[in-house]
C-alpha positions in Angstrom: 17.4 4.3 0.7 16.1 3.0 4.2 18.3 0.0 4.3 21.4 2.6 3.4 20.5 5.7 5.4 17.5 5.2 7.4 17.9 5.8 11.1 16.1 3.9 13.8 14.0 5.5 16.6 12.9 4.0 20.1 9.0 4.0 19.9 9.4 4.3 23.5 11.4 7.6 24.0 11.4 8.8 20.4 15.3 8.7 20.9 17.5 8.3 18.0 18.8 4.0 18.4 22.6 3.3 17.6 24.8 0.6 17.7 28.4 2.1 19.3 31.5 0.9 19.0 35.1 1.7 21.1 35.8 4.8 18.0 32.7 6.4 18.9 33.0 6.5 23.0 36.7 7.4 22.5 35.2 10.9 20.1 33.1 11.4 23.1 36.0 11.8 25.3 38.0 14.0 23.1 35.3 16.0 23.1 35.2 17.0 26.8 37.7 19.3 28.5 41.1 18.1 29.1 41.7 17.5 32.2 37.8 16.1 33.3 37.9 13.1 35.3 35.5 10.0 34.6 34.6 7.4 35.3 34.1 3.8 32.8 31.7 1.2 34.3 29.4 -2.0 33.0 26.1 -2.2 34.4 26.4 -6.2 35.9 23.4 -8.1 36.7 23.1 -11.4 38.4 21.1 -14.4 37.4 22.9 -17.8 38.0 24.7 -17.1 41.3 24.3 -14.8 44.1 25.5 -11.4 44.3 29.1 -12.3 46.5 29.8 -15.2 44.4 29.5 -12.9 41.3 32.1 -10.1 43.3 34.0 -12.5 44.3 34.6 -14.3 40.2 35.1 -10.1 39.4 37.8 -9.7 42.5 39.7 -13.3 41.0 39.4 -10.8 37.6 41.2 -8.5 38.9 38.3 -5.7 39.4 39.1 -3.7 42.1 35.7 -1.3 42.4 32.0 -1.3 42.4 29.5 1.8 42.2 26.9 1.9 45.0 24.5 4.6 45.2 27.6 6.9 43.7 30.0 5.9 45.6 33.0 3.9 44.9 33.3 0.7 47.2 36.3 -1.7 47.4 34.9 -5.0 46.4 37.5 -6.9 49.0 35.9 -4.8 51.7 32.1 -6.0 50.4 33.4 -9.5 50.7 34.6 -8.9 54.2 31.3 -7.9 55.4 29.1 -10.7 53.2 26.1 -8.7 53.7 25.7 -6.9 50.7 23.0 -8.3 47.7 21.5 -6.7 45.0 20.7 -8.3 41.2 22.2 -5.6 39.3 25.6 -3.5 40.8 28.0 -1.1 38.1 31.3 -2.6 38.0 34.3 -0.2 37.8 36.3 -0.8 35.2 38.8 2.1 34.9 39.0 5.5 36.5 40.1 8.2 34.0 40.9 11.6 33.1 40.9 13.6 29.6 44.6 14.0 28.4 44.9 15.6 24.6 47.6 14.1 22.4 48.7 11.0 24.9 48.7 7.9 22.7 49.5 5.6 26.1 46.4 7.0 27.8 44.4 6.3 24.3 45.1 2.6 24.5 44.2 2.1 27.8 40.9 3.8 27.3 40.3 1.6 24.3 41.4 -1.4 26.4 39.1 -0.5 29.1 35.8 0.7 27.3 36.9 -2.8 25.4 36.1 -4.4 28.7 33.0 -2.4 29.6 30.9 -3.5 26.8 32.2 -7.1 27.4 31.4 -6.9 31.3 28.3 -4.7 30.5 26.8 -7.2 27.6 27.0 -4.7 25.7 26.7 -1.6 27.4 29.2 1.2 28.5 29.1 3.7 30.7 31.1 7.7 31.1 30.0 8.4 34.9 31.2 12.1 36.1 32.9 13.2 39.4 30.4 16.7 39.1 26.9 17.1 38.0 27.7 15.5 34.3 24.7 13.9 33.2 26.1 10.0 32.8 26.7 8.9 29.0 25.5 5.4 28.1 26.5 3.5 25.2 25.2 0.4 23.6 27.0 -1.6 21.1 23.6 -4.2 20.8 21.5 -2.0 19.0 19.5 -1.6 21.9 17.3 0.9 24.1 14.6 1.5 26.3 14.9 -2.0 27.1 13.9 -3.3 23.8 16.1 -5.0 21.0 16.0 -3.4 17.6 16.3 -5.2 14.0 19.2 -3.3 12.3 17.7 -1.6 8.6 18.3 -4.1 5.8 17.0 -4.5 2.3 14.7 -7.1 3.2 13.2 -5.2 6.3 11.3 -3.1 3.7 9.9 -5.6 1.4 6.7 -6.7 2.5 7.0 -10.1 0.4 9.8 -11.0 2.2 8.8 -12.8 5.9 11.6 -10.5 7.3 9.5 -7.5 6.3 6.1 -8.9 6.2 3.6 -8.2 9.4 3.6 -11.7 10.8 -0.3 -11.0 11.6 -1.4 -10.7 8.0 1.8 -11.7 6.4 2.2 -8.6 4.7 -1.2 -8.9 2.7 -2.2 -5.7 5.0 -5.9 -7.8 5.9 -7.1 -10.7 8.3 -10.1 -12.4 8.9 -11.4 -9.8 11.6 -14.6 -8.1 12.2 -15.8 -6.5 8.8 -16.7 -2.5 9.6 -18.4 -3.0 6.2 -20.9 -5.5 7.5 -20.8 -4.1 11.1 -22.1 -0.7 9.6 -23.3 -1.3 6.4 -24.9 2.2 5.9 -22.2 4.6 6.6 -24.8 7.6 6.1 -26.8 6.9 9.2 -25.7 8.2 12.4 -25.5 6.2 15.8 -28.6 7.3 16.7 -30.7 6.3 13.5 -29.2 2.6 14.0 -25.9 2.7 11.7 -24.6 -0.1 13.7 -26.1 -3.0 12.7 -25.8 -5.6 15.3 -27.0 -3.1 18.3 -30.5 -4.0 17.1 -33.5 -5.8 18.7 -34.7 -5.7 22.2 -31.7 -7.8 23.5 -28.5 -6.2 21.8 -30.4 -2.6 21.2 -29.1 -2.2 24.9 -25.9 -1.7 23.8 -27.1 1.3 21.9 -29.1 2.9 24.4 -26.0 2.4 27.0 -23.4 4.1 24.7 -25.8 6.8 23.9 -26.4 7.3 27.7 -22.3 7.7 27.8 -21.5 9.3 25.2 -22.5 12.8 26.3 -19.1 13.0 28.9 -17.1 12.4 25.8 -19.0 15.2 23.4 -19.7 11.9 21.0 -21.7 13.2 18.1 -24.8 10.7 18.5 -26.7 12.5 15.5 -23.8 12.8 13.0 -23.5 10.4 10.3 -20.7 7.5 10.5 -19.1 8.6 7.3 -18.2 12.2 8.8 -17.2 11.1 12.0 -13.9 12.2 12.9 -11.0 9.0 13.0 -11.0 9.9 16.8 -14.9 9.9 17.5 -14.5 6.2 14.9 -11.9 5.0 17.7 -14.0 5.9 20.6 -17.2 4.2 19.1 -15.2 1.3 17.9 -12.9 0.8 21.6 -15.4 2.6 23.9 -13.7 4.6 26.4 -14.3 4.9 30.3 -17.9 4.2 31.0 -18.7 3.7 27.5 -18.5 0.2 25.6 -17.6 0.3 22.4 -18.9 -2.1 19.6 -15.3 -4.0 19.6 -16.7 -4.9 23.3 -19.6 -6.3 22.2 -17.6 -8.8 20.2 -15.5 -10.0 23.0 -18.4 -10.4 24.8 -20.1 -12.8 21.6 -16.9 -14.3 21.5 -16.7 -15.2 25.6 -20.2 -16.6 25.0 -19.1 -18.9 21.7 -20.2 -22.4 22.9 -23.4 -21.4 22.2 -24.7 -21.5 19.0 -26.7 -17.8 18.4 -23.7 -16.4 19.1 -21.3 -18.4 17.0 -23.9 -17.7 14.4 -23.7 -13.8 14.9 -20.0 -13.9 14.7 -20.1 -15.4 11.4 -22.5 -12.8 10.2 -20.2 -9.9 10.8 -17.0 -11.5 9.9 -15.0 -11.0 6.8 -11.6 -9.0 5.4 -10.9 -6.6 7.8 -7.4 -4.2 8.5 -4.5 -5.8 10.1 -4.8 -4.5 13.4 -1.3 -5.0 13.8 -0.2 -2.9 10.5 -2.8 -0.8 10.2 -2.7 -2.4 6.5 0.5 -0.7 5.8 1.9 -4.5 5.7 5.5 -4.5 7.1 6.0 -5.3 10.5 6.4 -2.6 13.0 10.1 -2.7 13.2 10.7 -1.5 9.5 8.7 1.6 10.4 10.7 2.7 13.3 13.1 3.4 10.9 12.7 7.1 9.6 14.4 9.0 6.5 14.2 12.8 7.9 11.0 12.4 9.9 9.2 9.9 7.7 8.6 6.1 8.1 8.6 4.4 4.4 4.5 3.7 5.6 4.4 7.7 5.9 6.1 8.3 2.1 4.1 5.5 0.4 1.0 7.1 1.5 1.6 10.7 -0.1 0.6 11.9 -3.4 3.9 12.2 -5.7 3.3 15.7 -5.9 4.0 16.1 -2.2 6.8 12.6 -2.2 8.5 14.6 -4.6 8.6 18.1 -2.4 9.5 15.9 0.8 12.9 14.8 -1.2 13.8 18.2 -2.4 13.7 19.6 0.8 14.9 16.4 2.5 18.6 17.5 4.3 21.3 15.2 5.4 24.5 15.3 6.6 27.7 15.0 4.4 28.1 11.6 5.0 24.7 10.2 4.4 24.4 12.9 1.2 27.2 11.1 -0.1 25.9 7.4 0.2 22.4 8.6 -1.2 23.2 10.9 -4.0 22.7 7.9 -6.8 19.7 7.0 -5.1 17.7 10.3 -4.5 18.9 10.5 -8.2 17.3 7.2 -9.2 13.7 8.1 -7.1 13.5 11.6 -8.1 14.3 10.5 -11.6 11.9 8.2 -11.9 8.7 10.5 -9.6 9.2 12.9 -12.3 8.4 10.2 -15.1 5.3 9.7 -13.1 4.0 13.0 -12.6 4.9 13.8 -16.4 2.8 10.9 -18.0 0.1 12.7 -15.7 -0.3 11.0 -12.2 0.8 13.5 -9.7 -1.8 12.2 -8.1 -1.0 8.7 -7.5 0.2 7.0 -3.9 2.7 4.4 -4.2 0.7 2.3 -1.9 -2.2 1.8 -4.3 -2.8 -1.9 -5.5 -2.4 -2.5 -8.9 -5.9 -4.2 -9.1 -7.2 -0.6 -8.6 -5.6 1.1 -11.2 -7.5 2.2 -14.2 -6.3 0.8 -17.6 -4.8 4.2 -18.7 -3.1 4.8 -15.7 -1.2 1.2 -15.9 -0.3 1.7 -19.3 1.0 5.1 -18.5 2.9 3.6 -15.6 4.6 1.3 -17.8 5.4 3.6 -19.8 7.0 5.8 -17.4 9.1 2.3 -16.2 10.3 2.5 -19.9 11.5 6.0 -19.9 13.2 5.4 -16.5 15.2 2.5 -17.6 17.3 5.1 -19.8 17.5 2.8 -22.6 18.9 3.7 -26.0 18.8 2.0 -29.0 15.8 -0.2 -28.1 12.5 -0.6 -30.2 9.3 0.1 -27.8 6.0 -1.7 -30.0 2.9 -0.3 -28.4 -0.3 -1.9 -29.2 -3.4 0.8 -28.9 -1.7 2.7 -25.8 -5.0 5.4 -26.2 -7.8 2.8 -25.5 -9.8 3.9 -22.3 -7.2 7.5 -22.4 -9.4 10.8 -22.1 -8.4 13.3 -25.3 -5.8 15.3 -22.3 -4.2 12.2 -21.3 -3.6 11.1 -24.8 -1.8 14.3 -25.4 0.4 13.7 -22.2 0.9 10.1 -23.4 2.0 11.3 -26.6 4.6 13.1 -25.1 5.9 10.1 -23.0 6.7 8.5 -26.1 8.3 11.7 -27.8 10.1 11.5 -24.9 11.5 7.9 -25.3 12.5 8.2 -29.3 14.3 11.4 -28.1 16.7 9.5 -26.2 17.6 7.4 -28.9 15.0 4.7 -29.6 12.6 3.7 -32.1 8.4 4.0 -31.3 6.2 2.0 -33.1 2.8 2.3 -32.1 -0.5 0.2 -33.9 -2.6 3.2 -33.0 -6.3 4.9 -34.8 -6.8 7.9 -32.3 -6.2 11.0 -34.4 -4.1 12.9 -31.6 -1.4 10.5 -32.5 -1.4 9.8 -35.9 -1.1 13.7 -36.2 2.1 13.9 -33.9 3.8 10.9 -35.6 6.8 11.3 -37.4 5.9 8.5 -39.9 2.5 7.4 -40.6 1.7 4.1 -42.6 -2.3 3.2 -43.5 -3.2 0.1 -44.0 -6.3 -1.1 -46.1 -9.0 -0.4 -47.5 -10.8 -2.4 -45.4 -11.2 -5.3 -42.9 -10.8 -8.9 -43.0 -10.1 -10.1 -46.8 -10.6 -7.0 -47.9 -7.5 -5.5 -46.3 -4.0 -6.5 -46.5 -2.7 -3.4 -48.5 -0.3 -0.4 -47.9 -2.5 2.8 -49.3 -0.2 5.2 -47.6 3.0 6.0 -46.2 5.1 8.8 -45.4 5.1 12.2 -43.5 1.1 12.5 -42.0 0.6 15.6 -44.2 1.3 13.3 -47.3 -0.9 10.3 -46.3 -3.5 13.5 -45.2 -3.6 14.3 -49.1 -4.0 10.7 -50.2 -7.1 10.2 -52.8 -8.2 6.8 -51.7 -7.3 6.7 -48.1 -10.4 6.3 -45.7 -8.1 7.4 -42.6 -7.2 10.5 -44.5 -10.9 11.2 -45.5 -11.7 11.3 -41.8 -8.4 13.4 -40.6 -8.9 15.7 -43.4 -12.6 16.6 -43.0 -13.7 15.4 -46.5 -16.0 12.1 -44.4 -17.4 12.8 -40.9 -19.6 11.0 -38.3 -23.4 13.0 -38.1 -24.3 14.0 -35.3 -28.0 13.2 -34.9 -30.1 16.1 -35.4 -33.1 14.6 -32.7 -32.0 13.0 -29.9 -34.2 10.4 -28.1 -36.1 10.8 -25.2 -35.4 8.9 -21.8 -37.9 7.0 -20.7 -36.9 7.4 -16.9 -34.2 7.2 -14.9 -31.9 5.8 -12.6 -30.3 7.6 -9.6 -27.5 7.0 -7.1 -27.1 9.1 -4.1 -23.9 9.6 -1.8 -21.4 8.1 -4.3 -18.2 8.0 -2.5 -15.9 5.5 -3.0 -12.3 5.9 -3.5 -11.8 9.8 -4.7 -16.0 10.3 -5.6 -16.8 13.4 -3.3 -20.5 12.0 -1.7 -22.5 13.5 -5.4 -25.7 12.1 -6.3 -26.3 11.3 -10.0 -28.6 10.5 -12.7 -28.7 7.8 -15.4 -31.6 8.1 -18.0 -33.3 5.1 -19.3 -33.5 4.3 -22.5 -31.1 6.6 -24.3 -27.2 6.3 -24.9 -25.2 7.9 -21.8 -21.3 8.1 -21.5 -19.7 9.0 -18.8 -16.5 10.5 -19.5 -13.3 12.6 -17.7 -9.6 12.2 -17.7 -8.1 9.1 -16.5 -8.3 8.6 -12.7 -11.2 11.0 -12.2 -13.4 7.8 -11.1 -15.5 6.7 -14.0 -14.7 3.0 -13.8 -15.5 3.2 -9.7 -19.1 4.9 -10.4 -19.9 2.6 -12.8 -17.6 -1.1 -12.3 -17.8 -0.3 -8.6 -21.0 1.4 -7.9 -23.7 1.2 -10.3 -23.0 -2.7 -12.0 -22.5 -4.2 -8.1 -25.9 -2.4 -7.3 -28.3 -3.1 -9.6 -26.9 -6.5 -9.8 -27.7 -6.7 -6.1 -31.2 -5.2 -6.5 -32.3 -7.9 -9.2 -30.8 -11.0 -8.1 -29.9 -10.1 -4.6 -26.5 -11.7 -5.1 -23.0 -10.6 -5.9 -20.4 -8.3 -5.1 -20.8 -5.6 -2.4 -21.2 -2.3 -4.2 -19.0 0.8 -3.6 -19.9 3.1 -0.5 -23.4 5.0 -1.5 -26.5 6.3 0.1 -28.9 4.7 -2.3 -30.3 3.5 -5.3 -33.7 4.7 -6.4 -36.1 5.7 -9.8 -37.4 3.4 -12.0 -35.4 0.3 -11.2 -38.9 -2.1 -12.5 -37.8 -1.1 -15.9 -34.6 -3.1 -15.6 -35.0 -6.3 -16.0 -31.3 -7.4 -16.6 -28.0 -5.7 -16.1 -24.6 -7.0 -18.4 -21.7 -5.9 -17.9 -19.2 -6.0 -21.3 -15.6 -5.2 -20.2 -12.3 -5.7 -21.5 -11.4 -8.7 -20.9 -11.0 -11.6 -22.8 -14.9 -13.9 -23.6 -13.0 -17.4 -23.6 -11.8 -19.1 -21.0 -10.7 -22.3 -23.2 -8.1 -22.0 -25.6 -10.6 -24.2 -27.3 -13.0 -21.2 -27.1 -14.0 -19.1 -30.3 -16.9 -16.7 -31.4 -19.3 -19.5 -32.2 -18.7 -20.9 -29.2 -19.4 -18.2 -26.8 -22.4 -17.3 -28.7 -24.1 -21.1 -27.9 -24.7 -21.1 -31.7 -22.3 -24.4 -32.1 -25.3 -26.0 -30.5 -27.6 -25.2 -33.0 -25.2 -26.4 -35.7 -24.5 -29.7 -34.1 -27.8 -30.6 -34.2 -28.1 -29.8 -37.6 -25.5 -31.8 -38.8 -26.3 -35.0 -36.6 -30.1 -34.3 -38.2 -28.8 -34.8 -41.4 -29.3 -38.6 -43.2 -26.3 -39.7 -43.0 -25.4 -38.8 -39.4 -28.4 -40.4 -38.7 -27.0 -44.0 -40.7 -23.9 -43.8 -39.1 -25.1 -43.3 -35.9 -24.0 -40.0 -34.9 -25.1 -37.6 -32.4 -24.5 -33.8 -31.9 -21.6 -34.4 -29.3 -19.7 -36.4 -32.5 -20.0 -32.5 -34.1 -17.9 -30.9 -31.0 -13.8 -30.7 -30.5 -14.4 -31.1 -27.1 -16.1 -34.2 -26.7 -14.6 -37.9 -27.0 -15.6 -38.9 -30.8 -16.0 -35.9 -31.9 -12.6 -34.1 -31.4 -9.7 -35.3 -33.4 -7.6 -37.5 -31.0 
C-alpha cells in the first residue's frame, strides 16, 4: 500500500516531495489566465569553469538571456563587460504567455520546459512578470536540498538492506548504553540515587550538579524514573543548557578510555540498547517519510487494531489513488477483522513473535487460515485450546465455525468440553491409555456419544462422573510477594503467592499471566538464590519468606530432549542406574564390559 500510494514528505519543510515531468508543468500553465506572461528558466551553477566561460558555452547554445536580481540581461552584453561572476545565475530559456487551444505554442512550451530541466539538472522554473509567487519544479525527486528514495516494495521491509536501518540493520537494537543497567530501579527518583553510575564521592558530583540545574527546567528531582514524562527522560538523559545529562557522562568515560577504570565502567553499563537511529522501529528513515493520510507505516504498526482498523475506514483518497488501493484496503481490512474476531483487538503489528502468548499465536494462525479464503481444504488442528482461557476458547471455536462455513473440512484432536459440545461430529476414542486404548466407543452427533453407556468422556460431559472439589483446603505456610509488577501491559500491582498450597493464576489470553510469572517471578527468585540468570521483568521488589525456597523449577512447554537420541529414561538419569546394573551382572563382568557398553551413545555400546 506504501510502495503503491504512499506519498513522500520533506522532513525539512513538511512539503509534500514529487518527481514532475513536462505533462505536469504544462497543467500548471493551463491553469493560469490566458493571456499571463511568464517566464521558463534553469537555475545553472558553476563548478568546473568560471562563470564567463560557462555564458559564453550557453551564448554558442544559442541562449540569449540570464536573470539577475529580476532582471533580464543579454548574455552578449555580460560578455562585453567580463566583469560579471557568480556560482549559480538562472538561465532564460523561453519567454512566454498563456494562449488556450494553440497546439504551436504547446510544443514550444514542451520543447522549452524540455530544456529547462535538462539545463536546470533537473529543475524548472515558471518566474512571473507581477507579484506571482515563482513555481519550481523538480523532476529528481528532490527538495529542500536533499535527495529522496522513491517508495518501493522493498523500502518497507526491514529484512531487506534497502529498508533496513543501516545502524542496527533493521534488528531495531545496538550495542549502546543499557537504560536497564544505567537505572536498574526504575522506582527510585533522581534524588534517592536511581541512576546508578552517579554514585561515590567522585561520580556522585554528577548528581549533585544536575540537581543544582535542574530547578530552571522544573525537572521533577523527587519523582520516580518510571513516571517521568518522555520529555523530563530526554532532558535527564541529553541534559539541556547548564545541565549535563547522564549520556554526557558517557562521552566523557569514553574521551577518558585509555585508561582502564573507565574502560571497565563502560563495560559495566553496556548491553542491548534502542537504535538511536530508528528509535527501534527498524527501517531506515527514508521509508518513514513516506505517509498514507498522515501516518508513517512506524506510526500504523504501533496502533492497536482496534484503532488500525478505524484509521482505514476513515482514511480518504483521491479517485485516483482509491482506485489503485481498493484490492488492497480490501485485503488489510479483511484480514484486521480476522484478528480482532479470533479476539486480539488488542494486538500491535509491531510486537515480536517471541512475545506472544501461545494462545494468541495459535489464534493468529488461525486467523492467517481464514484470510487465505481457502475452500475445499482440510485444516487438522492438534489441541488448539491448550494455554486458551474458557472466553477465548469460545472465540476460537468460532474461528473454526468460521473456516468449515466457507467450505472446508475441521478436524480438531481436542478434550476441552467447550468444543466437543459445538462440534458437528464427535468421535471417542478408548477406554483408556496406552495398550489399553486403541478403540472407537463412540461416534456420531455429541448428544449421541453424550448418551453412550460405557463412554468415560460422556460420563464426564453428562454429569454422571465429576472431579471433587476438596472440602478443606490447605493452609499456606507463608508467602511470597512482588511489588510494582509492570512489565509489558501489568499496571505497577503488587501481589501475593502463598507457600505451600496450589495457586493458579488465570485470565484470558494476553492479560499477562505468562509475563508475571515467566518474566517476573521465575527470573527473580532465580536471581535471589543463585544470583545468576536472566534479568527479571520491571518490579519494585521481592520480599516474604524467600528462606523457605530453596529451589525454584520452571516446567514449560517445550520439548525435555535435546537429542533425538533422548527419551524418558534418559532425562530422568535413571539409564545410569541401569547400566550399572547390567555391567554388575556376572557375565558383563567375564566379558569385560562396562556401563558405557550399556549406552546408544557411547562407542561399543551403540549399534554401529
Amino acid at each position: 500500500l506504501f510502495a503503491r500510494i504512499g506519498k513522500t514528505y520533506s522532513p525539512v519543510s513538511g512539503a509534500l516531495v514529487k518527481r514532475h515531468n513536462v505533462s505536469d508543468v504544462m497543467k500548471t500553465i493551463h491553469r493560469l489566465d490566458e493571456g499571463t506572461r511568464f517566464l521558463i528558466t534553469a537555475p545553472v551553477t558553476f563548478k568546473d569553469r568560471t562563470t564567463l566561460e560557462h555564458l559564453s558555452i550557453l551564448s554558442q547554445q544559442g541562449f540569449a538571456r540570464i536573470l539577475v536580481d529580476g532582471t533580464i540581461v543579454s548574455i552578449e552584453e555580460v560578455l562585453e563587460e567580463n566583469t560579471y561572476a557568480a556560482e549559480k545565475i538562472q538561465l532564460v530559456v523561453d519567454r512566454a504567455v498563456v494562449r488556450y487551444n494553440d497546439e504551436d505554442n504547446d510544443y514550444r512550451l514542451q520543447d522549452s520546459i524540455q530544456t529547462a530541466f535538462y539545463e536546470g539538472r533537473g529543475e524548472c522554473e515558471l518566474r512571473f512578470m507581477d507579484e506571482k509567487p515563482t513555481m519550481v519544479f523538480n523532476s529528481l525527486f528532490e527538495l529542500d536540498g536533499i535527495s529522496f528514495t522513491e517508495p518501493t516494495l522493498h523500502l518497507f521491509s526491514f529484512n531487506n538492506p534497502l529498508g533496513a536501518c543501516p545502524k542496527c540493520e533493521g534488528f531495531g537494537s545496538t550495542m549502546g548504553i543499557d537504560e536497564d543497567l544505567v537505572i536498574p530501579n526504575p522506582h527510585l527518583s533522581v534524588y534517592e540515587g536511581c541512576i546508578a553510575p552517579w554514585k561515590g564521592e567522585t561520580m556522585g558530583k554528577w548528581k549533585d550538579k544536575f540537581i543544582l540545574g535542574a530547578s530552571a527546567h522544573n525537572f521533577p528531582v523527587h519523582r520516580p524514573y518510571i513516571d517521568l514524562t518522555d520529555e523530563e527522560k530526554a532532558l535527564l538523559w541529553d541534559g539541556a543548557k547548564g545541565v549535563k545529562g547522564i549520556n554526557a557522562l558517557f562521552k566523557h568515560l569514553e574521551s577518558k578510555s585509555y585508561k582502564i577504570q573507565f574502560r571497565v565502567m563502560l563495560s559495566r553499563y553496556r548491553g542491548k540498547t534502542v537504535c538511536t537511529t530508528c528509535k527501534g522501529k527498524r527501517l531506515k528513515p527514508e521509508a518513514n517519510y513516506v505517509k498514507v493520510g498522515t501516518q508513517s507505516l512506524s506510526d500504523l504498526v504501533e496502533l492497536p487494531l482496534r484503532k488500525l482498523k478505524v484509521f482505514f475506514q476513515e482514511l480518504k483518497l483521491d479517485e485516483q489513488d482509491a482506485s489503485i488501493a481498493k484490492r488492497l484496503l480490501t485485503e488489510i481490512t479483511t484480514r484486521i477483522d480476522f484478528l480482532i474476531s479470533v479476539g486480539l483487538p488488542y494486538l500491535t503489528l509491531n510486537r515480536i513473535s517471541s512475545t506472544l502468548s501461545g494462545g494468541e499465536s495459535q489464534r493468529i494462525q488461525l486467523a492467517t487460515s481464514l484470510g487465505s479464503s481457502l475452500v475445499g481444504s482440510l485444516y487438522i488442528l492438534d489441541e488448539p485450546s491448550i494455554g486458551l482461557h474458557p472466553k477465548d476458547a469460545q472465540q476460537l471455536i468460532t474461528v473454526i465455525q468460521a473456516l468449515r462455513d466457507n467450505g472446508n473440512t475441521v478436524v480438531v484432536v481436542e478434550h476441552e468440553e467447550a468444543f466437543m459440545r459445538a462440534a458437528d461430529f464427535l468421535i471417542d476414542i478408548g477406554p483408556a491409555a496406552g495398550n489399553l486404548g486403541g478403540e472407537i466407543i463412540a461416534a456420531g452427533l455429541p448428544q449421541d456419544v453424550l448418551s453412550h453407556p460405557t463412554s468415560l468422556t460422556a460420563a464426564y460431559l453428562n454429569g454422571t462422573q465429576q472431579i471433587p472439589i476438596p472440602q478443606a483446603l490447605r493452609k499456606a505456610t507463608g508467602e511470597i510477594i512482588l511489588e510494582g509488577v509492570r512489565q509489558h501491559n501489568l499496571k505497577g500491582f503488587d501481589i501475593s503467592f502463598p507457600l505451600g498450597v496450589f495457586s493458579v493464576v488465570a485470565g484470558v489470553s494476553g492479560s499477562g499471566k505468562s509475563t508475571l510469572i515467566k518474566q517476573i517471578l521465575y527470573p527473580a527468585l532465580k536471581k535471589h538464590l543463585e544470583m545468576v540468570g536472566e534479568r527479571p521483568g520491571i518490579h519494585k521488589a521481592l520480599k516474604g519468606d524467600l528462606d523457605a525456597i530453596q529451589h525454584v523449577e520452571m516446567v514449560d512447554q517445550n520439548p525435555i530432549g535435546k537429542s533425538s537420541r533422548s527419551n524418558p529414561v534418559t532425562y530422568l538419569k535413571a539409564y545410569d542406574d541401569i547400566r550399572n546394573l547390567f555391567a554388575s551382572e556376572e557375565l558383563a563382568r567375564i566379558r569385560g564390559y562396562k556401563a558405557k557398553h550399556f549406552s546408544f551413545n557411547t562407542d561399543g555400546g551403540r549399534c554401529d
